[in-house]
Every structure is written in structure tokens, then in C-alpha cells.
C-alpha positions as CSV (number, residue, x, y, z in Angstrom):
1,X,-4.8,16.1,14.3
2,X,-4.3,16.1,10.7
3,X,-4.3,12.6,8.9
4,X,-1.8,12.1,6.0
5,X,-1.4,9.2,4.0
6,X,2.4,9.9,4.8
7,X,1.1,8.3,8.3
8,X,-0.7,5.2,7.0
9,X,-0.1,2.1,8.0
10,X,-1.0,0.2,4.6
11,X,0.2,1.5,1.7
12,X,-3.2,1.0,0.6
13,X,-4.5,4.1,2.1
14,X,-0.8,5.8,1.8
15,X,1.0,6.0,-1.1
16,X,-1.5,4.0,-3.1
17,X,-4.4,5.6,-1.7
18,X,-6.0,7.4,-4.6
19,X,-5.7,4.0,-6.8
20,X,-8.4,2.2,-4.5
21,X,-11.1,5.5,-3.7
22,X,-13.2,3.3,-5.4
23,X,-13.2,0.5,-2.5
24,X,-13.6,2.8,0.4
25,X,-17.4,3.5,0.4
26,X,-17.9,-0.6,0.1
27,X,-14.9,-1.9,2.3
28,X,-14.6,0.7,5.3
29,X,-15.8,1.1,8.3
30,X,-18.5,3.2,7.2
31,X,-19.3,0.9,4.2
32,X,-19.2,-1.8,6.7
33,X,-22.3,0.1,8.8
34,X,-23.4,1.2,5.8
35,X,-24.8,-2.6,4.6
36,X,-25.9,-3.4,8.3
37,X,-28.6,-0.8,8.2
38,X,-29.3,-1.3,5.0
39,X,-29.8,-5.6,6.3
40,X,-31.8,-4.2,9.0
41,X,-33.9,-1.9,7.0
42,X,-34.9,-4.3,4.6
43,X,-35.5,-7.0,7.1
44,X,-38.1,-4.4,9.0
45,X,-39.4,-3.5,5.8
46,X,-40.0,-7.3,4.3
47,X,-41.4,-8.3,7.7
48,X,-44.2,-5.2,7.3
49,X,-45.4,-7.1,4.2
50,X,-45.6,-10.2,5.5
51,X,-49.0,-11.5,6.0
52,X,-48.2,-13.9,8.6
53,X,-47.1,-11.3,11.2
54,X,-50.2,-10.2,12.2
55,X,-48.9,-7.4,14.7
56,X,-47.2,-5.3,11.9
57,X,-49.2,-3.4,9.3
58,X,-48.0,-2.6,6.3
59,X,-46.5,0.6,6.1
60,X,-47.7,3.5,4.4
61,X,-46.7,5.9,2.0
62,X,-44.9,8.3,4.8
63,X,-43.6,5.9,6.8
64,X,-42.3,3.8,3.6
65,X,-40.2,7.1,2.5
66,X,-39.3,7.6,6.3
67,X,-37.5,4.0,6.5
68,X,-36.6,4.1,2.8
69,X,-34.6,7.5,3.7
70,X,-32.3,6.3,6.3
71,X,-30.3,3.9,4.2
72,X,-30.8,5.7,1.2
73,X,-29.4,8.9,2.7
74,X,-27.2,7.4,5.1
75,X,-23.8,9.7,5.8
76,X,-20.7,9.8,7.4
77,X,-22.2,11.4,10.3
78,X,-24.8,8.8,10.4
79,X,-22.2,6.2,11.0
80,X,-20.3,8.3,13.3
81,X,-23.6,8.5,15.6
82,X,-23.2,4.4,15.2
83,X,-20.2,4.6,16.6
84,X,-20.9,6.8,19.5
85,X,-23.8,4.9,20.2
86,X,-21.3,1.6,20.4
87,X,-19.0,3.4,22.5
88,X,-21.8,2.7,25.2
89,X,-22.9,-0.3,23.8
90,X,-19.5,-2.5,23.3
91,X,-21.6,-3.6,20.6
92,X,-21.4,-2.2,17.0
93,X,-24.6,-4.6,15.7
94,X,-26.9,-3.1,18.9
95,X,-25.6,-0.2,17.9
96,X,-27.2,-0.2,14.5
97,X,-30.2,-1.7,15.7
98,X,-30.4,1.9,18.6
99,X,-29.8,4.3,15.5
100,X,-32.5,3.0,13.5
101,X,-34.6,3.4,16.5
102,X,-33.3,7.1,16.9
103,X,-34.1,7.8,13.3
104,X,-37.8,6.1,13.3
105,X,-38.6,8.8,15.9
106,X,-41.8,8.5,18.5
107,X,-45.4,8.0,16.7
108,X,-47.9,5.6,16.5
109,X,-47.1,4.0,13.4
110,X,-43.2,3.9,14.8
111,X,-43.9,2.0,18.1
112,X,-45.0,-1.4,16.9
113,X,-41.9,-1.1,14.1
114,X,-39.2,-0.9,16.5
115,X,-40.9,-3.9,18.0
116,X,-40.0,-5.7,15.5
117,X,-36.0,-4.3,14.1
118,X,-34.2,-7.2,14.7
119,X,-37.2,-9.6,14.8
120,X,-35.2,-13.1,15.3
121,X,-31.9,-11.8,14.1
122,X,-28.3,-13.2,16.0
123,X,-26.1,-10.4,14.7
124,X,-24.4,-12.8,12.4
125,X,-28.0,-12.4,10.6
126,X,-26.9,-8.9,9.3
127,X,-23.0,-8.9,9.5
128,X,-23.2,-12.2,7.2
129,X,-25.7,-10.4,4.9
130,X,-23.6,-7.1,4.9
131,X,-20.4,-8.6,3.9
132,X,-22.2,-10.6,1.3
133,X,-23.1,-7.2,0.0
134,X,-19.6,-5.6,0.0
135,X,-18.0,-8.4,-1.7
136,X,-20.8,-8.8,-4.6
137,X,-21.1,-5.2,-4.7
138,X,-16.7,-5.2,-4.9
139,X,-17.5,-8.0,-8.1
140,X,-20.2,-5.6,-10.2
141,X,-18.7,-2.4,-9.4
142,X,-15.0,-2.6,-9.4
143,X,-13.4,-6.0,-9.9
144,X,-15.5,-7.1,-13.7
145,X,-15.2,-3.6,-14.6
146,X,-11.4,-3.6,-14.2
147,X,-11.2,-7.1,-15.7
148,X,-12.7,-6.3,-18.8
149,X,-10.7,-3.4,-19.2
150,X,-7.0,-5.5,-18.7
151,X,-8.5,-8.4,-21.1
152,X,-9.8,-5.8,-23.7
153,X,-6.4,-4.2,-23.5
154,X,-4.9,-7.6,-24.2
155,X,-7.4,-8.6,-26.9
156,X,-6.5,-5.9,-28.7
157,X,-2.5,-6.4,-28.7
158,X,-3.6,-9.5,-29.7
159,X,-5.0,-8.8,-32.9
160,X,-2.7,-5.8,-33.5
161,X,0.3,-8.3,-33.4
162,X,-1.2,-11.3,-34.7
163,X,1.3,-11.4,-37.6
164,X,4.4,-10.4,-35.9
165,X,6.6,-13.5,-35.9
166,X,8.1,-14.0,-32.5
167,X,10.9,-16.4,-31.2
168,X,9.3,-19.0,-28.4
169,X,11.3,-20.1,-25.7
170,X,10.6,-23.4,-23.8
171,X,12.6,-24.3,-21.0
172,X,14.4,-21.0,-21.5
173,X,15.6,-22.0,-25.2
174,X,15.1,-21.1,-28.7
175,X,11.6,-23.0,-29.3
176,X,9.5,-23.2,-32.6
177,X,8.0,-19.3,-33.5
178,X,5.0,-18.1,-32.3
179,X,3.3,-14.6,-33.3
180,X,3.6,-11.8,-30.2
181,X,-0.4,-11.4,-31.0
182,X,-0.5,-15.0,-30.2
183,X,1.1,-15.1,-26.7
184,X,-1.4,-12.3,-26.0
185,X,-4.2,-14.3,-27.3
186,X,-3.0,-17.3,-24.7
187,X,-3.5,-14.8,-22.1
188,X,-6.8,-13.3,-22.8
189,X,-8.1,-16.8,-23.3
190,X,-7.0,-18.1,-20.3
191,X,-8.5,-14.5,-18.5
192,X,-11.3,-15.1,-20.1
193,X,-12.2,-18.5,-18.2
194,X,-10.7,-17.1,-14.8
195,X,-12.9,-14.1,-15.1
196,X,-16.3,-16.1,-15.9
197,X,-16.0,-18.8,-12.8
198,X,-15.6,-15.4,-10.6
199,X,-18.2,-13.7,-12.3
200,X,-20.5,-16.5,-11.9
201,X,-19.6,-17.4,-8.4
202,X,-22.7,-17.8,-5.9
203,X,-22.8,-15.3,-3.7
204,X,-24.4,-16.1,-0.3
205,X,-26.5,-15.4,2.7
206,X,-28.6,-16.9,6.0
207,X,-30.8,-15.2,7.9
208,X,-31.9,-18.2,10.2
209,X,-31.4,-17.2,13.7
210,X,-29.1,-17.6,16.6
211,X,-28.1,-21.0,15.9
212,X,-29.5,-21.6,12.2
213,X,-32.8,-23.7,13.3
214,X,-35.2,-20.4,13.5
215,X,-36.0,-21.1,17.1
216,X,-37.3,-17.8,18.0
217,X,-38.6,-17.3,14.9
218,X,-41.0,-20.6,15.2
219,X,-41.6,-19.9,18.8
220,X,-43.5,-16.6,18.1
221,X,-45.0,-17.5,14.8
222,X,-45.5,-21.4,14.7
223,X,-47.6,-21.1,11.9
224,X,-45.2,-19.1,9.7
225,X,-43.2,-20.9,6.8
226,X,-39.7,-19.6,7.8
227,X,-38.0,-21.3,5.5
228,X,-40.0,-19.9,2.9
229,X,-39.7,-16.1,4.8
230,X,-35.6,-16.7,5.1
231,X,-35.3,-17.6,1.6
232,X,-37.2,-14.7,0.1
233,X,-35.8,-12.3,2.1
234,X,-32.1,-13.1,1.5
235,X,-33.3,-13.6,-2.6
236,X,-34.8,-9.8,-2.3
237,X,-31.2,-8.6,-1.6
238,X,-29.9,-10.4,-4.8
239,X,-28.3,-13.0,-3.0
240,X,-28.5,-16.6,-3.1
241,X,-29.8,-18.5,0.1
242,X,-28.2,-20.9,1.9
243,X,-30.6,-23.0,3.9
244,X,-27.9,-24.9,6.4
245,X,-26.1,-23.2,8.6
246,X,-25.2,-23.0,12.4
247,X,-24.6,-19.1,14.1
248,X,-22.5,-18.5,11.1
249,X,-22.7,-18.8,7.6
250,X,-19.8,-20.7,7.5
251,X,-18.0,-19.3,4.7
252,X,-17.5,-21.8,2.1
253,X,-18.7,-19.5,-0.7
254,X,-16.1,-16.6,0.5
255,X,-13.7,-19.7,0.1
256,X,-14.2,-20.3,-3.3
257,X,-14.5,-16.2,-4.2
258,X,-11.0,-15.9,-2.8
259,X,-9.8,-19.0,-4.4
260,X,-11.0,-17.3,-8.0
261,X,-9.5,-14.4,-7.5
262,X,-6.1,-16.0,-6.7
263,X,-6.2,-18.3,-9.9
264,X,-7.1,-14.7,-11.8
265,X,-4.1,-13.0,-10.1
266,X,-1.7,-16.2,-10.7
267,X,-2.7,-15.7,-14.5
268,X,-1.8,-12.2,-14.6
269,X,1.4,-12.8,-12.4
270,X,2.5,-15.2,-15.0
271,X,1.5,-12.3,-17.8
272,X,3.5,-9.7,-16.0
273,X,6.6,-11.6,-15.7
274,X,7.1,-12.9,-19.6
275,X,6.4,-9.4,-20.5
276,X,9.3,-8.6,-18.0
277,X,11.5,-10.7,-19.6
278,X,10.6,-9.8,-23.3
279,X,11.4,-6.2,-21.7
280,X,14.8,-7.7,-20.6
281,X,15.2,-9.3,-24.1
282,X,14.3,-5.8,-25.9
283,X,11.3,-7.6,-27.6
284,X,9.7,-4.5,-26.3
285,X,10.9,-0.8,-25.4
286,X,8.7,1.6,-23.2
287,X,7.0,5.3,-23.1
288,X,9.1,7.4,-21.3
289,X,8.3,10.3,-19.3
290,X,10.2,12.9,-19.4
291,X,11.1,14.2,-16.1
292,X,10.6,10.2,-14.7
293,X,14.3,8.7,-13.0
294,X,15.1,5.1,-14.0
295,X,17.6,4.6,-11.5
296,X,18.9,6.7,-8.8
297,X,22.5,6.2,-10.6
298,X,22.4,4.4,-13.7
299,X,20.8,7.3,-16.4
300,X,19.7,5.4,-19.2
301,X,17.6,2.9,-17.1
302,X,13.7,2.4,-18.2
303,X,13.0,0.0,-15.6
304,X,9.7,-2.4,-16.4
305,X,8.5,-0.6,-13.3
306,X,4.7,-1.1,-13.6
307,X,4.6,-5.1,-14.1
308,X,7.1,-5.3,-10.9
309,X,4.4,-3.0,-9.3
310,X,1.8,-5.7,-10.4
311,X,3.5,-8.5,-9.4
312,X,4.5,-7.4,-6.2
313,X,0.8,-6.4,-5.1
314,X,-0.5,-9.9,-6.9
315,X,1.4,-11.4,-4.3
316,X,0.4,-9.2,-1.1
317,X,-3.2,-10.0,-2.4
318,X,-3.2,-13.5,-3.1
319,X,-1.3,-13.8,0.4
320,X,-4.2,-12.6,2.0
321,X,-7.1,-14.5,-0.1
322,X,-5.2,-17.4,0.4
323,X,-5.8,-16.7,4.2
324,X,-8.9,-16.2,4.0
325,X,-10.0,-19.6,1.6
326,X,-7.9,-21.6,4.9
327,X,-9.4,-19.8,7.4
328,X,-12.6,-18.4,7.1
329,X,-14.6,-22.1,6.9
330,X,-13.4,-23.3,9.9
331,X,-15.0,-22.2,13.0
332,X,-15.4,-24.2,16.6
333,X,-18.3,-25.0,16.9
334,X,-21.8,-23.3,16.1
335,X,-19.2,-20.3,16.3
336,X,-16.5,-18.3,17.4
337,X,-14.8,-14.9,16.4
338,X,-12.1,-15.9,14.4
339,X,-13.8,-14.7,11.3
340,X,-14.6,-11.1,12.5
341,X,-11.4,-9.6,12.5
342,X,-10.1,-11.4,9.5
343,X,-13.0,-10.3,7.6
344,X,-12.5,-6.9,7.6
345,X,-9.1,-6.8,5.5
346,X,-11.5,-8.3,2.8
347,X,-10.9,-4.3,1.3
348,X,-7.3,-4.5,2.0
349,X,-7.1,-7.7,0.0
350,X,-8.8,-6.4,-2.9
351,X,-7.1,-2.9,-3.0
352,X,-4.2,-4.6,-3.5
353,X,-5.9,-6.3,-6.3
354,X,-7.2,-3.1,-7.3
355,X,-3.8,-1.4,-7.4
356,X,-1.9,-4.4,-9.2
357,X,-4.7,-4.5,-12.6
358,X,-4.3,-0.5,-12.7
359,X,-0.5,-0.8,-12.8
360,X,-0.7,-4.1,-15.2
361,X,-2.6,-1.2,-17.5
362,X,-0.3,1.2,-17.0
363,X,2.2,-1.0,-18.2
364,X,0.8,-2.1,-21.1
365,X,0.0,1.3,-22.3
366,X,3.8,2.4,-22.6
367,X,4.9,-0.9,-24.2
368,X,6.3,-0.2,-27.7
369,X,7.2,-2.8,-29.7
370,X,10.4,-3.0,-31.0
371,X,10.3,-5.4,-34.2
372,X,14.1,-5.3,-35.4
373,X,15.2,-6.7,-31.9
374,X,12.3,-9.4,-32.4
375,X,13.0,-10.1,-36.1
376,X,17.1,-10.3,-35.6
377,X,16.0,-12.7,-33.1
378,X,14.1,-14.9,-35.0
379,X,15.8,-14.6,-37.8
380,X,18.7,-16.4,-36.4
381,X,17.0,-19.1,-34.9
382,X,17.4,-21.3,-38.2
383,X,17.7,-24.7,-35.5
384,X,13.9,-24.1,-35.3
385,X,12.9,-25.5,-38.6
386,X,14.1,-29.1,-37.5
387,X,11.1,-30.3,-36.4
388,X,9.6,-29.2,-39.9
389,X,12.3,-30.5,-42.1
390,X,12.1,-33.7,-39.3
391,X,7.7,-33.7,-39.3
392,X,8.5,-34.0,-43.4
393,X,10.8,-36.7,-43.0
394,X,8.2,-39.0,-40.9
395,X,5.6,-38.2,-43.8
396,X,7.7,-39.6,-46.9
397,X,9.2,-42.5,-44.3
398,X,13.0,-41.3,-43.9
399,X,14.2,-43.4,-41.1
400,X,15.4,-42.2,-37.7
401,X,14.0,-38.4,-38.5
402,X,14.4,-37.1,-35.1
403,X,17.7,-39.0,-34.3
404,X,19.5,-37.2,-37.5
405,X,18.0,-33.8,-36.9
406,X,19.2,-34.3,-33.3
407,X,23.0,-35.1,-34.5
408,X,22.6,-32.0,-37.0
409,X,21.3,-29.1,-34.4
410,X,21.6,-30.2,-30.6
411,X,24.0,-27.9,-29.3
412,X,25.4,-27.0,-32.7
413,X,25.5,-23.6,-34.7
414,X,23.0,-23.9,-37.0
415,X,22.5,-21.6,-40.3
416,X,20.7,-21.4,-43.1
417,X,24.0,-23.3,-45.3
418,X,23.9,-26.7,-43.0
419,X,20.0,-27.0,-42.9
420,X,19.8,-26.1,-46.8
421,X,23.0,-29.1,-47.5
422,X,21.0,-31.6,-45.3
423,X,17.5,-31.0,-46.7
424,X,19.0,-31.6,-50.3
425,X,20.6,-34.5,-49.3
426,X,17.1,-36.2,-48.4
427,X,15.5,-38.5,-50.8
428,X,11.7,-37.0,-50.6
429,X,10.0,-35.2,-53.1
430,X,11.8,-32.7,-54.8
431,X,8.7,-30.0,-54.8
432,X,9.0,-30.9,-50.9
433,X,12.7,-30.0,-50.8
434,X,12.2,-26.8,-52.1
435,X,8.9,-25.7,-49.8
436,X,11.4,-26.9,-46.5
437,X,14.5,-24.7,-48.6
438,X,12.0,-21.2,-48.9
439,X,11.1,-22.0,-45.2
440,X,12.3,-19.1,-43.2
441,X,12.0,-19.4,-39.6
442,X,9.3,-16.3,-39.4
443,X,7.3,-17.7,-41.7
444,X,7.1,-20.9,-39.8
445,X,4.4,-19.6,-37.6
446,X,1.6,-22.7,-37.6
447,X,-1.9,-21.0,-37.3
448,X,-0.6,-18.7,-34.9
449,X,-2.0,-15.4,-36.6
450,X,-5.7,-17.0,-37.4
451,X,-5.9,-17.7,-33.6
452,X,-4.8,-14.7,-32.6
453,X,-7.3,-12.4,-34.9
454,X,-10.2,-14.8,-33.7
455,X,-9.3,-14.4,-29.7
């Protein structure tokens, strides 16, 4: 039967499917085999150069390119022969463990190395290792790149519209200006920081046996620093070891990689929806397409269609991390299953991730700024200047500053004529009264613009 993404179950492989190619080869089922023989490989391959294990030579030169080429070249039909193999099996980790044998082939320098594929391993060994792998490999490949690109994005609005006097709003009200380059600059900073306790996240593994004590392991070769073998061996995947564990790794490092990528996605969530309402406000207008329908009724709709994209796939994604930070370090006793099945949505998860930063791009490519909707704003807002001319006042020791700036402006119309009349009425210096009378409320910006070239 034909497979359409009209027929998907996520919209992750349906209609957003060609906005997350990028995750399949790491995240499916084939990516998921994929990193177990890979685990297994390199376990067979570090064991073959350990001096300790007397039984297993070194290999040689053929046999090195032999085991090299089955992860190296590994292909879909590869991992559907896994999966035929755990159709007889019921196990998909024996499964791997049967291929490898399969692909090692009969010889005399084979025999003693299938001997030793899976040499102390509980499954958890390699499934704990693989995911490991995906998720790091999810960080390098896809999730930093795409990062950088929504930060550099905003860097640059930043410094393109560090001058550009803009209205704030606190509490939904007219607020002392800021530049639009500015509120950028708040945004890439606070990226910034988000981004660089992801990026340097550890990123962990064990590979200590059916129970974490490497009973089998010390059994067979008393003599044999395990520890020491564990370590290295989990270090030579580019992971960092973690020494205590029971059957599982429990999880606590996939915690706090979840837990970053939801304070990332909160920051951009918050980003997405000020931009929304500066949309609303007509701070910014948008790139149209031609042949593109606003509204199925309305014509001249140009919905902010791209941030509500975002936002909306933020929230699927941050739903699911969120489950997996509560969930995935708790397990009864040494172990149970729980963590399998919730485990491997770690790619729907981060597709939705995926698929939110491309659209928060997309976005931010059509926005136009429109500066005569932002300037009339400002340039009405003459109530902001009260907490200069009020700031003055507290210098040169005018009593009750705030309280007569409050009776002047709270809930009053407030021009340039009434702020003018009280400033003159002040008894401060009169080169002071005319600096607060050639204020203008976009000029009364703070260091708004330096900050926002220097993000």
C-alpha cells in the first residue's frame, strides 16, 4: 500500500513532514537500530584492544574494515533484516546482537569475535548508549545549528533597529520608550544564556552490566579494572560516564536536556507573542505572497500566521519534554519499562521543536517595519516624560516629586502644553527647564540604542 503523509498520524510526518527530514535518520526506527549497532560494534571493537582479555586478539587490517563496514554502511535494508530477525526473536536488542553475527560471516578470526558481541552487556548497555547518541547527535547537528540561526536573525534586527524609538508597554500601558532594536537585544541575550546551558549540558552513558555492579564482567575477568574499561569505553563515544547506576541509567541527565529545551522554547514563546501583538498594534506589517489567503472570508487579512505556528508547536513540544523531565527518572526499582516507550517520541518532541524555530524564521523574514504607526505612537505618549521631569525634581530637592506628577498625568490627557506649563512652573535651574522642555518622548530613549548595537 502506498503511504501518504495525508495518512499520518502526527502532523510531524504529515503535513509538516518535510520541515523535520533532518530528524528522521537520528530519531526513527532505523536511526534507533542504527546507534545499537554502532554501541555494539564499538564495544566488540574496544574489547579486541584490550589487553586484559586474553581470548580476543586484536584485529587485523581485514577484519578491522570488515567490522568497521557494517555500521559505517549500514542501510535501510540492514535494519529491515533487524527487524525480521526480531520478528522471531520478540527481542529487538538480540536481534542486533544475530545481525552482527550474520554480517561477521564464518572464519577463524570471526569465531572467537562473536564470542564476545555483547560481552557483559544487559540491553540497557546499548539502548542507553544509543539514545545518548541520538540526542547529542539531535544537539550538534540540528538543534545549535537552528539556534544560531533564530539568534543571528535576532542580533541583527537588533542592531538594524537600535535607534528606532519605540513606545514600551508595562502592564499593558503606555511605559517609558524603549528602541525596537532593543527589545530584540533583550531577546537574543536572554537566548543566548538558554542556548549555552543546553549546549553545555552533559550528555551521558553506563555500560556496567545487568544491574550496574559488573558482575559478569568481574566474574570472567577478576583481574580486569572495569571501572576503568566502562569509563573509557563510554568516553571513546564522546560521552560522559556515569559511574552509578542500577539496570538503567536512570535518566537524570535527559531530565535536565528536556528541562533546557523547555526554558529555550518558553523564551521564544514569549518572543512570538510580543511580536504578535506589535503585529496587532501595526508596529510591524508583513511580506505578502501573492496568491497566499488571509482568511477564508475576510480579504484584506495578513494573519501573523508563522509566530501562531511557533507558538502552537512550542507548546506541543514543551508538553512532551515536560513529560519526559517527570517521568523518565523515576523507575521501580533496579528497573522497569516505563522509559522504553516514552523514549522513543524523543524525535517527535524535538520535530516539533524543529518545526516551531523554522516557522519563528519564517516569520521574522516577512516582518516589515512600519515606522509612522510606531512614531505616531510614541509621539503621543507625552505622559511618559514624568518620571524624567519627576527623576529632575528629586535631584534639585522639589518636594513630593512623584505625588505631583501623579496628580498631573494619572489617568489624565496629557500633551505637550500641560507638561511644558508645569515644568516652567518648577523652581530648578533654568538651563534644566529647558533640557526637560526640548525633551521629546522619542528622544527619551536611556542607553537603549548603545545596548542594542553592542548585543
Amino acid at each position: 500500500m502506498k503511504v501518504s503523509t495525508l495518512r499520518a498520524l502526527s502532523p510531524a510526518d504529515g503535513r509538516y513532514a518535510d520541515k523535520v527530514n533532518d530528524l528522521r535518520d537520528i530519531f526513527s526506527e532505523y536511526g534507533l537500530i542504527r546507534y545499537r549497532v554502532l554501541v555494539e560494534v564499538r564495544w566488540l571493537q574496544f574489547l579486541a584492544d584490550e589487553a586484559s582479555v586474553h581470548e580476543l586478539e586484536p584485529l587485523s587490517t581485514v577484519m578491522k574494515d570488515v567490522v568497521n563496514h557494517i555500521v559505517d554502511d549500514f542501510s535501510l535494508d540492514d535494519a529491515e533484516r533487524i527487524k525480521d530477525i526480531e520478528a522471531t526473536t520478540n527481542h529487538d536488542v538480540k536481534a542486533v546482537e544475530y545481525f552482527i553475527c550474520e554480517r561477521l560471516g564464518d572464519g577463524p578470526e570471526t569465531r572467537p569475535l562473536k564470542n564476545f558481541l555483547h560481552f557483559g552487556c544487559t540491553s540497557e548497555d546499548i539502548n542507553n548508549l544509543a539514545y545518548a547518541l541520538m540526542l547529542r547527535s539531535a544537539r550538534q547537528d540540528v538543534l545549535l545549528p537552528q539556534m544560531r540561526q533564530v539568534r543571528a536573525k535576532l542580533q541583527a534586527m537588533a542592531r538594524e533597529f537600535a535607534t528606532t524609538p519605540m513606545l514600551a508597554r508595562t502592564h499593558g500601558q503606555t511605559a517609558s520608550p524603549t528602541t525596537l532594536g532593543k527589545e530584540f537585544a533583550n531577546v537574543v541575550a536572554r537566548l543566548y544564556r538558554a542556548q549555552q546551558q543546553f549546549k553545555n549540558l552533559e550528555i551521558r552513558g553506563k555500560f556496567n552490566g545487568a544491574v550496574g555492579n559488573f558482575n559478569a564482567h568481574v566474574f570472567t575477568y577478576p583481574d580486569t579494572d572495569w571501572r576503568d574499561v566502562s569509563a573509557r569505553f563510554v568516553a571513546s563515544l564522546g560521552l560522559d560516564h556515569n559511574p552509578y547506576t542500577t539496570q538503567i541509567e536512570p535518566h537524570d541527565w535527559t531530565a535536565e536536556y528536556a528541562h533546557a529545551l523547555v526554558r529555550y522554547n518558553t523564551i521564544v514563546v514569549d518572543l512570538c507573542r510580543d511580536i504578535w501583538g506589535y503585529v496587532s498594534l501595526g508596529y510591524f506589517t508583513q511580506k505578502v505572497a501573492k496568491n497566499e489567503v488571509g482568511s477564508s472570508t475576510m480579504p484584506h487579512k495578513v494573519n501573523p500566521i508563522d509566530f501562531e505556528n511557533a507558538e502552537g508547536n512550542l507548546g506541543m513540544a514543551n508538553a512532551m519534554l515536560s513529560h519526559f523531565a517527570e517521568k523518565l527518572p523515576i523507575s521501580r526499582w533496579q528497573r522497569d519499562l516505563t522509559d522504553s516507550t516514552v523514549q522513543r517520541n524523543f524525535g517527535v518532541a524535538i520535530g516539533y521543536l524543529v518545526i516551531a524555530l523554522r516557522s519563528t524564521l519564517k516569520g521574522l523574514g516577512k516582518l516589515q517595519v512600519n515606522n509612522a504607526a510606531i512614531q505616531a505612537d510614541i509621539s503621543a505618549a507625552w505622559e511618559v516624560l514624568a518620571e524624567a521631569v519627576q527623576s529632575v525634581m528629586r535631584r534639585y530637592g522639589i518636594p513630593e516629586p512623584y505625588e505631583k506628577l501623579k496628580t498631573l498625568t494619572r489617568g489624565q490627557v496629557v500633551g505637550r502644553e500641560l507638561l511644558h506649563e508645569f515644568v516652567r512652573s518648577l523652581e530648578i535651574p533654568e538651563a534644566e527647564k529647558q533640557r526637560l522642555i526640548e525633551l521629546t518622548p522619542d528622544a527619551y530613549i536611556g542607553l537603549a540604542a548603545d545596548m542594542a548595537r553592542e548585543i
